[in-house]
N, C-alpha and C positions, 0 to 999 in steps of 0.2 A: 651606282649612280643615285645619287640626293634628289628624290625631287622637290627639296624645297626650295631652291634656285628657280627662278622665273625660266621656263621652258616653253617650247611646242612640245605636245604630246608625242610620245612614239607612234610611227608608221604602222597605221593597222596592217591585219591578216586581211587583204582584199580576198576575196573570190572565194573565199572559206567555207566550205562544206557544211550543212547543220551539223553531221556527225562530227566535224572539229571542233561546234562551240563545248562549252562545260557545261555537262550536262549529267543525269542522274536515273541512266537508264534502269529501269525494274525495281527500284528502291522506292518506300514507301515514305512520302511525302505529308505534311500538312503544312498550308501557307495562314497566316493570319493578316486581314486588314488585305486580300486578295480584291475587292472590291475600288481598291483606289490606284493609283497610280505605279506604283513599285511594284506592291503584293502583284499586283493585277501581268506585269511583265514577266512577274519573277514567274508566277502560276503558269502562261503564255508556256515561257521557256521549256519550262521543266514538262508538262505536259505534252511538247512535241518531243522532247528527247527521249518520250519511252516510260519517264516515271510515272507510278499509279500515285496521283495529286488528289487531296482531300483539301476542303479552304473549309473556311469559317467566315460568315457573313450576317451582319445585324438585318443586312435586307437582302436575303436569298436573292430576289429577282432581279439584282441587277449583276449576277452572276449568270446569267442565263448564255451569253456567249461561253464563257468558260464550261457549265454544262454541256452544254453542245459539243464542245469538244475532248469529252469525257472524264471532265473534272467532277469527284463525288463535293456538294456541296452541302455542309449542314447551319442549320439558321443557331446562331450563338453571338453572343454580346458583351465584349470585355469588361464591359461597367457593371457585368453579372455575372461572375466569380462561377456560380452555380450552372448556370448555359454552359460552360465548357467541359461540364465533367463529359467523360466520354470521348471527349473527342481525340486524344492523340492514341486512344486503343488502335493498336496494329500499324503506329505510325513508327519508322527510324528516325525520322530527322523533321525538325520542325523550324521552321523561317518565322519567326514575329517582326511581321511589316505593319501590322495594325496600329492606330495609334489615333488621338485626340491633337489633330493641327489648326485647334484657334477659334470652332463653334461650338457650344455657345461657349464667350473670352469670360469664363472664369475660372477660378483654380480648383471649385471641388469637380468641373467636368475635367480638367486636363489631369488631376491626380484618379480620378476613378478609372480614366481609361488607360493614361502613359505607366503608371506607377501601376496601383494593383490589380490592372486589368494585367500587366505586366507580370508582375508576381503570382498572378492565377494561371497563367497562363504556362509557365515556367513548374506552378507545383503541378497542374495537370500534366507537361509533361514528365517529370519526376515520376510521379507516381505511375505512370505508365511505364518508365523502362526506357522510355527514347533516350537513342543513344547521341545525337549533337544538339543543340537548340540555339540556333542562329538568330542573335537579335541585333533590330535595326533600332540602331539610336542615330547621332547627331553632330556633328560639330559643333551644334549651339554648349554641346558640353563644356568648352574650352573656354566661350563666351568670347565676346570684342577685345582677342589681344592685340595690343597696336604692337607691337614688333618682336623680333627675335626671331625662333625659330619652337613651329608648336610641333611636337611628337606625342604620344602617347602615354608619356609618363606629364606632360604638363598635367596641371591638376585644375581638377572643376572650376567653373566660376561661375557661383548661385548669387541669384538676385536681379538678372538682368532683364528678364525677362520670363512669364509663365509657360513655357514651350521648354524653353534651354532646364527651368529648373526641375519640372517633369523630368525630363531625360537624363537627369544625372540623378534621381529618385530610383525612377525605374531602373538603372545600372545597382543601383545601392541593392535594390528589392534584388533581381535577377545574383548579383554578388553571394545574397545571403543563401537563397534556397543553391546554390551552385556548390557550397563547403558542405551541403548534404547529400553530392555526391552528380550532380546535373553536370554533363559535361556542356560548358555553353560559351558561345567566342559573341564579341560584341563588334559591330562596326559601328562606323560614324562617318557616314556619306557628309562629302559637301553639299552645295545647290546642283540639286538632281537636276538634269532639264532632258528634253528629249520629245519624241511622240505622245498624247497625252499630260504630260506637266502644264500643270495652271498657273502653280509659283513662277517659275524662272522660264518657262517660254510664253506658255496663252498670253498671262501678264505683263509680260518681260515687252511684247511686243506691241502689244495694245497701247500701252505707257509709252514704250521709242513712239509708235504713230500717231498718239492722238495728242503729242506734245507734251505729258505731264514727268516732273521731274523725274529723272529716272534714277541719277548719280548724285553724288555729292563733291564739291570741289574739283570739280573737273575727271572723276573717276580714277584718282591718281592711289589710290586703292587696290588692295585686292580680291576679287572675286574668286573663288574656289569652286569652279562647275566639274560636275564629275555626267559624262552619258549615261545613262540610263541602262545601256545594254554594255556598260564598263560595266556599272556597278554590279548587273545580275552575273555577269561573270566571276565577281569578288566572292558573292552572298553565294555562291554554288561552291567555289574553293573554300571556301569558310566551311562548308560541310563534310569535306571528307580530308583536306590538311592534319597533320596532327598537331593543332592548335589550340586544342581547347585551354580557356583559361583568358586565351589573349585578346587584345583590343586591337582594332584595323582603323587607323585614319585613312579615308577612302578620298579622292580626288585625282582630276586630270589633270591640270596642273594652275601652280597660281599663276594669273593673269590678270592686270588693270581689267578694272570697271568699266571704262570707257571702251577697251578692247574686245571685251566681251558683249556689252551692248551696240557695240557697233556693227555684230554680225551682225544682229534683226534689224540695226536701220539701215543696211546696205538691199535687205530684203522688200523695207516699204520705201528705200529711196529718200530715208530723213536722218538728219546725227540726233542723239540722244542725247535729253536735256537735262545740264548741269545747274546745281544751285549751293548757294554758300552754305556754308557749314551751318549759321544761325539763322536762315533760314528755312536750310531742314529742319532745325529746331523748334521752331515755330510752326510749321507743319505737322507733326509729330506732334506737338500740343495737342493742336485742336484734333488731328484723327482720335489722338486716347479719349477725348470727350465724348465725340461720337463715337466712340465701342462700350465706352461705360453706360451710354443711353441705351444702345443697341443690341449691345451682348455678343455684339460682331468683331474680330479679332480687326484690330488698326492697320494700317497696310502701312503703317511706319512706326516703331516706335523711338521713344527720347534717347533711352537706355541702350538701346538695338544700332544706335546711330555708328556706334564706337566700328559694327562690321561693313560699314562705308567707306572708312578711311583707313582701316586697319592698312600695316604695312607687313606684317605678321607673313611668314613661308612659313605654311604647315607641308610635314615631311611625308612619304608615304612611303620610308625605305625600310620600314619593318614589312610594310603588305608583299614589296617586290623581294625580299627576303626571304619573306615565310611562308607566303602563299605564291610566290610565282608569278605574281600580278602587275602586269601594266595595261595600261588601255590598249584594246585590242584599236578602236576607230581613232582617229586622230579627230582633233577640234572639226577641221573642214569638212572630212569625211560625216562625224557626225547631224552638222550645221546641215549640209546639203538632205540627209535623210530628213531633219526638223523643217524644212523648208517646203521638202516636199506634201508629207501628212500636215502641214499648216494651210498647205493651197488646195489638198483636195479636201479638209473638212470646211477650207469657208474663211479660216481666220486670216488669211494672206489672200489677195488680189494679186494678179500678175502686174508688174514696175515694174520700171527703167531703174535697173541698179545704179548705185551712187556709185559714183569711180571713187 
């Protein structure tokens, strides 16, 4: 099955046992970039299924849940090469979720941490002996293709933005120490959303309710959300598959813009607002101005616009393939778990859904 055809996810595993997720019992772990959203799940995960988890954090203490639940945690900083000597001693398999997404919006911060924070990261595990090194890149690598069909042999596309061209840097860096012998698989999640995501739910929803554009052109586009607890399912097969080498387009399936923003306005009760093409464009002006003042990444860009409209089906029949992988949750299934951690941290009020 292709799924680059516009779909409903498959039917998740309901009622599934923790001992059924993918998991990495007594193996020795280190997560990087555990501190934010991904890392932070993936660490979550692996630490109840039994693995002995070690992360890496620029600020220990906001690791202190994870301590708690007996995650070794050591203070290191991928913008300093040097902080991570050490750290993958006694490790097998290392997850790089760490990464530089848009403060401060310049390029020697996103190349210090995406690229050679990446590359140090990669020679420290080398030098240690670790045997998989599981790196989290992007779709942005593909960049805004308006149609066809994107797989994993499509080829980069730099320039569009300082995020996307990070990540196809860092694949470069990761590539190179890899032919000296690193066995290392790369993924490239869509728009992560889920419990915790700031991008594609906090945002996502704040934007449906407080009326500010959400789409462009009516959201006749497509959106690429992948769950959160799909993807940690991927990035754990990505470690013991025998893959090394390969690239994983990650995603739940393509679905309009409009279809996908329409979950969270059915949650505050409002549709999500569309606007012309040129005048996204126009928007997207002025935020670039205000991030060049401010050093704060835009929350639209000019160049960025192209993954608005895009008509592009990106495929994921290498991941079901090679790794065994389809979304365990289905869209709804997911939606309803995001709905609920939205209403009990505060970000959702209980409404009268919109029919």
């Amino acid at each position: 099955m292709n799924s680059a055809r516009p779909r409903r996810t498959p039917r998740a595993v309901t009622g599934a046992s923790p001992s059924s997720l993918p998991s990495l019992p007594g193996r020795r772990v280190l997560v990087t970039g555990a501190t934010g959203f991904i890392g932070g799940a993936l660490a979550a995960r692996l630490a109840a299924g039994g693995s002995h988890v070690r992360v890496v954090a620029r600020r220990p203490e906001r690791a202190e849940a994870l301590r708690a639940s007996g995650v070794e945690v050591l203070r290191a900083d991928l913008s300093d090469p040097a902080s991570l000597r050490g750290s993958c001693d006694g490790i097998e398999i290392v997850f790089h979720c760490g990464a530089w997404l848009g403060t401060p919006y310049v390029w020697a911060a996103a190349h210090a941490v995406n690229v050679l924070g990446t590359r140090a990261a990669a020679e420290e595990a080398l030098r240690a002996g670790v045997s998989r090194f599981v790196h989290l890149s992007s779709i942005a690598f593909y960049g805004p293709v308006r149609s066809g069909t994107v797989t994993e042999e499509t080829p980069p596309w730099k320039g569009v933005e300082l995020y996307g061209d990070s990540k196809i840097l860092a694949e470069e860096a990761l590539h190179e120490v890899a032919t000296r012998g690193l066995e290392a698989v790369v993924t490239r999640p869509g728009m992560v959303y889920g419990p915790r995501s700031r991008g594609w739910t906090i945002r996502a929803i704040d934007w449906v309710n407080h009326g500010r554009p959400a789409m462009v052109n009516s959201g006749r586009g497509y959106a690429r959300p992948i769950f959160i607890e799909n993807l940690v399912d991927a990035l754990i097969l990505c470690a013991v598959r025998p893959v090394a080498g390969e690239a994983f387009t990650l995603i739940d399936a393509n679905m309009r813009w409009h279809d996908y923003l329409d979950l969270y306005g059915r949650m505050v009760g409002k549709r999500p607002r569309s606007v012309r093409y040129l005048t996204a464009w126009l928007i997207a002006a002025g935020d670039e101005l205000r991030a060049l003042a401010t050093h704060r990444p835009p929350r639209v860009r000019r160049t960025a616009l192209g993954y608005a409209v895009s008509r592009a089906l990106f495929s994921t029949e290498k991941a079901q393939r090679l790794l065994g992988w389809s979304p365990r949750f289905t869209m709804d299934q997911a939606m309803e778990i995001t709905k609920a951690w939205l209403l009990e941290k505060g970000y959702l009020t209980p409404a009268a859904r919109r029919p």
